[in-house]
N, C-alpha and C positions, 0 to 999 in steps of 0.2 A: 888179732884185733877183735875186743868185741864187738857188742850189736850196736852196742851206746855210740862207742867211738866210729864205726864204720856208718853211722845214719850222721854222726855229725860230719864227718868229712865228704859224704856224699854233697849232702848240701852245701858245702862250704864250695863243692865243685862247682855247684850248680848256680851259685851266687857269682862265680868268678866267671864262670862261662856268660851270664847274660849281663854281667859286666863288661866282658869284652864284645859282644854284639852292642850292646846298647852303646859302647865307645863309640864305636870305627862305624857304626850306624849310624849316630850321631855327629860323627865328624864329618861325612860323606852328606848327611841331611841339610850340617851348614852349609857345607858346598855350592848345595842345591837352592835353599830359600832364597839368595840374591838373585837368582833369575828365573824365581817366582814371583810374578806380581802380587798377588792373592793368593793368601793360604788362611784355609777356612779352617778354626780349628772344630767344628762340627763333622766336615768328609776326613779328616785326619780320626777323628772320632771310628766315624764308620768302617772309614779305612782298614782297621786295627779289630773292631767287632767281625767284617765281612772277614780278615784276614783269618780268623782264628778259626772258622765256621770252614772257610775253604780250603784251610793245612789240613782240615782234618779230615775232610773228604778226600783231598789228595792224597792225602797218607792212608786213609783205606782202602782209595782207591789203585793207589801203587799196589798195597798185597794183593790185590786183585790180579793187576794184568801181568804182574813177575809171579805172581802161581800158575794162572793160566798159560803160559810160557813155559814153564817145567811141569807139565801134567797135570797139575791140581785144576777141580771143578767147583763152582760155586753151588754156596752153601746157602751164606746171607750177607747182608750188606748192612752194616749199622751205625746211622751218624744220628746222636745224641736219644732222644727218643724213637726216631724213626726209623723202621727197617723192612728191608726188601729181602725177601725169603722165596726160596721156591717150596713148594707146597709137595706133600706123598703123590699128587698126580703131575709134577713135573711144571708147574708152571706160576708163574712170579706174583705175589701179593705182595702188596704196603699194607701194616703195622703197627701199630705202637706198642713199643717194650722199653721198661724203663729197667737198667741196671747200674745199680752201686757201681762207681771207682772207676770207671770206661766213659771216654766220651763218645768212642765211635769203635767197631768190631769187623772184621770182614773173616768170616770163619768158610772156609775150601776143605773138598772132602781130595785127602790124598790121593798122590799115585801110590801102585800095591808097594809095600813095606820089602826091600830085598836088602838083607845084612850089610852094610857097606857099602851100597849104594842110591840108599836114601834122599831123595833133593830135597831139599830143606834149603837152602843158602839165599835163592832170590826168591822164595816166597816169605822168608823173616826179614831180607833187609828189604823187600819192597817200598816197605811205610817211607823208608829214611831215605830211599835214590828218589822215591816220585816228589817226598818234600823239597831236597836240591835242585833236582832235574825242574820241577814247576819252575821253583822261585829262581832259578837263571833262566831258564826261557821267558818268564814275564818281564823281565828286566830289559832282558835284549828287545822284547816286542815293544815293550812301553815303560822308558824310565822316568820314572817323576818320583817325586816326596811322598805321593799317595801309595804308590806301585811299592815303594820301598819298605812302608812299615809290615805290607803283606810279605816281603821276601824277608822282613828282619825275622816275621814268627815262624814262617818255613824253614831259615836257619836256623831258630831253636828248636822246632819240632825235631828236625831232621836228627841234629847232634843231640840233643836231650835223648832219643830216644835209643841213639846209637851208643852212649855211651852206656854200661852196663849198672843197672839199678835196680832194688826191686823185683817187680816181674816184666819187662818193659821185655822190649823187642831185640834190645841189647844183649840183655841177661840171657835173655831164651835163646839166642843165639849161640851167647859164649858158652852154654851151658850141652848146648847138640853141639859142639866141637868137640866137648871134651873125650866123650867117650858113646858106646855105640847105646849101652842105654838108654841115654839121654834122648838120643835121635828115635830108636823107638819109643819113648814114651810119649815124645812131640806125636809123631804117628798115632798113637795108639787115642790121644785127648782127643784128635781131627777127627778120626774115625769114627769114634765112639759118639763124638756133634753130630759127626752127618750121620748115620743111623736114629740117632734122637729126633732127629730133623723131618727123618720121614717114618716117623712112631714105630722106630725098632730098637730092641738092643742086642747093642753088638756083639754083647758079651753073651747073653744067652743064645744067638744062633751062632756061635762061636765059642764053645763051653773051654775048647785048650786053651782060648786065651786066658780063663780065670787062673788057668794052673801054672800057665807060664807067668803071671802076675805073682800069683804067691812064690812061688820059687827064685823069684829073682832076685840075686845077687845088689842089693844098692850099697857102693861104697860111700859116696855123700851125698846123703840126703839134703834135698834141695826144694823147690817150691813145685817144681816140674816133677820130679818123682814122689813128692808129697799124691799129687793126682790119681797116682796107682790105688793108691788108699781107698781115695775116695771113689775111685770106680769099682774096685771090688765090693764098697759096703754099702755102695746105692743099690748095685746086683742084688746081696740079699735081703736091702729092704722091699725091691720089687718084687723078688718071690714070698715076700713077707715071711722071710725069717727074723723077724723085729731082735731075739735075742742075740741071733749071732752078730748083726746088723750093729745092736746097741753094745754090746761087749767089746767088741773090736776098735770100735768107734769111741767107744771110752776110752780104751787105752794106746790109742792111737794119738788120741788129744791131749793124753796126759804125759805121755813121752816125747810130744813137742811143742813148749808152751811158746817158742819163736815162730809158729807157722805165720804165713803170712795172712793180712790183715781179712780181705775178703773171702781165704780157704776157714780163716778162725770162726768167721761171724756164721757161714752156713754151715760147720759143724756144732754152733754152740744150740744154733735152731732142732739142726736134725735131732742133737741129746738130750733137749727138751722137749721132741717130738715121744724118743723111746720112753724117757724118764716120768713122762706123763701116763704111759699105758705100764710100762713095765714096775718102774723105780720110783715112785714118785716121793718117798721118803728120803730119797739123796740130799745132803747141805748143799747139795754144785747144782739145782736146781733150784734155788731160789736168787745163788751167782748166775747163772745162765739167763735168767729171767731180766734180772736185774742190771743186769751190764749194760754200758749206755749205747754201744758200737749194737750189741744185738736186739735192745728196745728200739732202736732208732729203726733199723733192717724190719723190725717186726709191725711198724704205722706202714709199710711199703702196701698200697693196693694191691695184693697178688695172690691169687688162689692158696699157696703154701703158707703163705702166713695165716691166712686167715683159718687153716686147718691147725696149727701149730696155736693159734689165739685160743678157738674153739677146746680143745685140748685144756689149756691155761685156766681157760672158764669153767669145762669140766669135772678136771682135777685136781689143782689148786683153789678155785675161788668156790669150786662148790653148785656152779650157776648152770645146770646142765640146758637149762632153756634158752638162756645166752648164746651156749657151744652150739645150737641146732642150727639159731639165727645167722651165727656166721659161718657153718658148714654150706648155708645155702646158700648167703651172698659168696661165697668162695667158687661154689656147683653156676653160679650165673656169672662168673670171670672167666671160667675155664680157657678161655681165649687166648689169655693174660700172659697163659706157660712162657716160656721159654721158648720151648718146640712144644710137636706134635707127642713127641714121648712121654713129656712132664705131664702133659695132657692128662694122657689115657691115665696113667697110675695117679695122679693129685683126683681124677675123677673116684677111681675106685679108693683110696684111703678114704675120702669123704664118704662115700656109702657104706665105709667098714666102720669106721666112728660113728656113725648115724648110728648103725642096726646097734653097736654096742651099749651107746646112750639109751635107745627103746629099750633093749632087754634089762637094760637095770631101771628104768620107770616105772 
């Protein structure tokens, strides 16, 4: 099957699936309005807004307490812009972080990684039991017409999520069954957050893991072993090996033009990141530049773009005075990262672009 036909029958599930919610929802809603006096269609309104707002906290909140139940500890906590993090001195701050393609994240730093006996199972379906689990407990507490349009989107949360698409909870799931790989590479993403989390990496105080990365065996490359990639070639853009960093990274990206949409959009960045200091006479930089997925990524207020902008200004448009201005509005985000990791290093790239800007002034 290709990509074409398996995106269209995806959807074609996903149509049929909230076809059948929206039926037997709607059949069960008629039921109900005859011994409803009054139905507002404004709290039916609300209803359906709160209802989306609180699947989704449930459903992050599910990975939450079925990780915490099989070992895993908390990292962060994230519904739509807001997040709850605990800080390198152990103790909980709110946030604002805005990321593409997610409405809400709860990322747990694993238990230790032992070959074949890895838990993973109830901290990936967490999201989909706490959506069930909520939306039949709220029903049994209090059924109404209003109660029910929150349990119909916990139904699709739950199955939407469970069923395998994309990169969803589903996928990642089916994907750590298949083979042990897979299970470590789930490991190895978690890990690698929570060290970023508390401004380390994991990979440089843990140098075997770089070489157990290159050496490994992937039979199907997937979106979940795609991450390998990307963790080896952030390692040497931190130790600012920009070349090996940009090379790799080139053709990394050029041997899989299927990646998935959000892994596409911050490799297209980072290769206009190299492409601007190393390559800047490449044709796939002014594609990179220009593609609407990564111009779009690149208006985001966030420290990294605005160094990747800065760049753009400097060595495409010519504007070295421009790249200063937004090196420094980028140096007064810093907040902005992700984590404490993105932090440190988005700091120092900016002060390595700066000096470079003055020495050619």
């Amino acid at each position: 099957m290709n990509n074409k036909s398996g995106r269209i029958l995806k959807f074609s599930a996903y149509i049929l699936l909230s076809g059948v919610v929206g039926f037997f929802g709607g059949s069960y809603a008629g039921k109900l309005v005859p011994k409803v006096e009054d139905i507002s269609v404004i709290l039916l309104i609300i209803s359906c807004v709160l209802g989306v707002v609180i699947q989704i906290i449930v459903h992050e909140a599910g990975h939450l307490v079925f990780g915490l139940l099989t070992g895993y500890k908390f990292v962060s906590f994230r519904v739509f812009d807001f997040k709850l993090e605990k800080d390198d001195n152990n103790k909980f701050k709110l946030r604002l972080q805005h990321m593409r393609g997610t409405l809400g994240q709860c990322l747990m730093k694993p238990p230790k990684y032992i070959e074949g006996k890895f838990r993973y199972k109830l901290y990936l379906a967490g999201g989909v039991l706490g959506n069930l689990i909520f939306s039949v407990a709220i029903w049994f507490i209090y059924p109404s017409i209003y109660t029910l349009m929150i349990v119909m989107i916990g139904i699709m949360f739950g199955i939407s999520n469970a069923i395998p698409s994309g990169f969803n909870d589903g996928m990642t799931y089916k994907l750590s069954t298949q083979d042990e790989t897979n299970k470590y590479v789930l490991y190895l993403t978690l890990v690698v957050n929570y060290y970023a989390s508390i401004g380390k990496s994991y990979i440089e105080e843990h140098p075997e893991e770089l070489e157990k990365i290159k050496n490994l065996k992937i039979e199907k490359p997937n979106y979940n072993t795609d991450a390998l990639k990307l963790i080896e070639y952030d390692y040497y853009q931190e130790q600012f090996e920009f070349e090996k960093a940009y090379h790799g990274l080139l053709q990394f990206y050029k041997e899989n033009p299927d990646m998935i949409l959000p892994y596409k959009i911050e490799v297209s960045k980072l290769l206009i990141f190299f492409m601007c200091l190393l390559d800047k006479e490449n044709p796939l930089l002014d594609e990179f530049i220009n593609d609407s997925f990564t111009k779009s990524s690149l208006k985001t207020n966030a420290p990294q773009n605005k160094t990747i902008n800065a760049l753009i200004e400097w060595k495409v448009n010519n504007n070295p005075e421009r790249a200063l201005e937004l090196l420094e509005e980028g140096r007064k985000i810093l907040d902005k990262c992700p984590n404490l990791r993105a932090q440190i290093m988005e700091e120092k790239y900016i002060s390595y672009i700066k000096d470079l800007i003055m020495k050619e002034k």
